[in-house]
C-alpha positions in Angstrom: 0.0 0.0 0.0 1.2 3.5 -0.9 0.5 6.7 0.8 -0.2 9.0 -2.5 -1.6 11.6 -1.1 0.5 15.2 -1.1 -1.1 17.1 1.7 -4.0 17.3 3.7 -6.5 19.5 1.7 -5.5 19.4 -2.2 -6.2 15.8 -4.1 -3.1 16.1 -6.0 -1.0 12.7 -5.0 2.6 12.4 -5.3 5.2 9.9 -4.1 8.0 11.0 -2.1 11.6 9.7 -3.1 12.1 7.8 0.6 8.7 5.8 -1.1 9.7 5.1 -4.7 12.6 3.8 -3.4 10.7 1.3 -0.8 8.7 0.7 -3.8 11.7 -0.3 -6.5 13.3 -2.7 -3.7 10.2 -4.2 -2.6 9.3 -5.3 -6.3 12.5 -6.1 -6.8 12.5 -8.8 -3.9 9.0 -9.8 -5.1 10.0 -10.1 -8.6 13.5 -12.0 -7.5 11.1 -14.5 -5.6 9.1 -15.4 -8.8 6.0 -13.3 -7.7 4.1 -11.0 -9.8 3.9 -7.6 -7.3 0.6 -6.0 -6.9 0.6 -2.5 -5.0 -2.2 0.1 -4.5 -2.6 3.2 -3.4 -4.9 6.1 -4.0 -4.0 7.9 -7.1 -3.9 6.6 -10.1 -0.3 6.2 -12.4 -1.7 5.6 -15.8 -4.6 8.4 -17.4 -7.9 6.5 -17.5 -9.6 9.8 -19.2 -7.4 13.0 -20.4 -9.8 15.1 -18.8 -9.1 13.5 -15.2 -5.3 13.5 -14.8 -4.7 16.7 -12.8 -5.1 15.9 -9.5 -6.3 12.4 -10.9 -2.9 10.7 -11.8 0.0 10.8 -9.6 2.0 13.8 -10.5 5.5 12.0 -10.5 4.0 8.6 -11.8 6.7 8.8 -14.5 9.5 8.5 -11.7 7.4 5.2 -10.8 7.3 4.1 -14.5 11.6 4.2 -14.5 11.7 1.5 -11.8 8.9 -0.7 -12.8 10.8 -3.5 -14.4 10.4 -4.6 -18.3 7.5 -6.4 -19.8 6.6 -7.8 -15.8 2.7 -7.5 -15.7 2.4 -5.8 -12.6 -0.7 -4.7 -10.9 -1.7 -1.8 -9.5 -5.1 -0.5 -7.7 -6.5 2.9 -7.0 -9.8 4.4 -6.5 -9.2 8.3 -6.7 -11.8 8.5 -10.3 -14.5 6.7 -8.5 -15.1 4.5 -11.7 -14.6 1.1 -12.3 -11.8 1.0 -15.2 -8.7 -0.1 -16.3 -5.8 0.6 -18.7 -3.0 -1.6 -19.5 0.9 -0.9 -20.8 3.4 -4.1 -21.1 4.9 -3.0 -17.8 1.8 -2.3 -15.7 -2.2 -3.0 -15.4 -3.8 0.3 -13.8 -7.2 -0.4 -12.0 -9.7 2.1 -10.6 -12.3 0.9 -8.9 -15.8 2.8 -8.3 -16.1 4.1 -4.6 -19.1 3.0 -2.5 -20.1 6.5 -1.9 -21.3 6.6 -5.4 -24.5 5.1 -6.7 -24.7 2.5 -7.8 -22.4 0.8 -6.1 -19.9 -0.9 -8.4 -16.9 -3.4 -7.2 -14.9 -5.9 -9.1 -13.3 -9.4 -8.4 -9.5 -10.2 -9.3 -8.8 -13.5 -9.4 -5.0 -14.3 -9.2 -3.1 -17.9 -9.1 0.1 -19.3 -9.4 -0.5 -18.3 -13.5 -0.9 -14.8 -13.0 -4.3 -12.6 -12.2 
């Protein structure tokens, strides 16, 4: 789980460097161990709608992007749109999922096995 969130009172989210570098060593263990690394937090790192990435999409998700290893299908969860969607690059699945504040109430299953998700 990452804390994405900048500062209390703006919904911009942002990683700090002390994190993305948690983050790069932690898949890198995960990855080393022959598991696929799933991760959420917040904000999303890939733009589900142009309209929606300010404040939407992590502001330094490219910083994220240069440790994310090659062609590794990781996964990644978020919430911040309040949609259910997803959008996927050969280094990284990105999926938003619909809050339960919202009507109608959406939610999605993931099933994941030794074969992948």
């Amino acid at each position: 789980m990452l804390d994405t969130n900048l500062m209390y009172g703006t919904s911009m989210g942002q990683l700090s460097t002390k994190t993305l570098e948690w983050l790069e060593n932690e898949i890198a263990i995960c990855t080393e161990s022959g598991n696929i690394p799933i991760f959420a937090g917040h904000h999303s790192l890939l733009s589900h709608n142009p309209r929606f990435d300010f404040t939407y999409k992590l502001s330094n998700s490219d910083a994220v992007f240069e440790i994310l290893p090659e062609n590794n299908g990781l996964l990644y969860l978020c919430g911040h749109l309040h949609t259910q969607h997803f959008v996927q690059t050969d280094k990284l699945t990105d999926i938003v999922t619909g809050g339960f504040c919202v009507y109608p109430h959406r939610y999605g299953y993931i099933e994941i096995s030794p074969e992948g998700w």
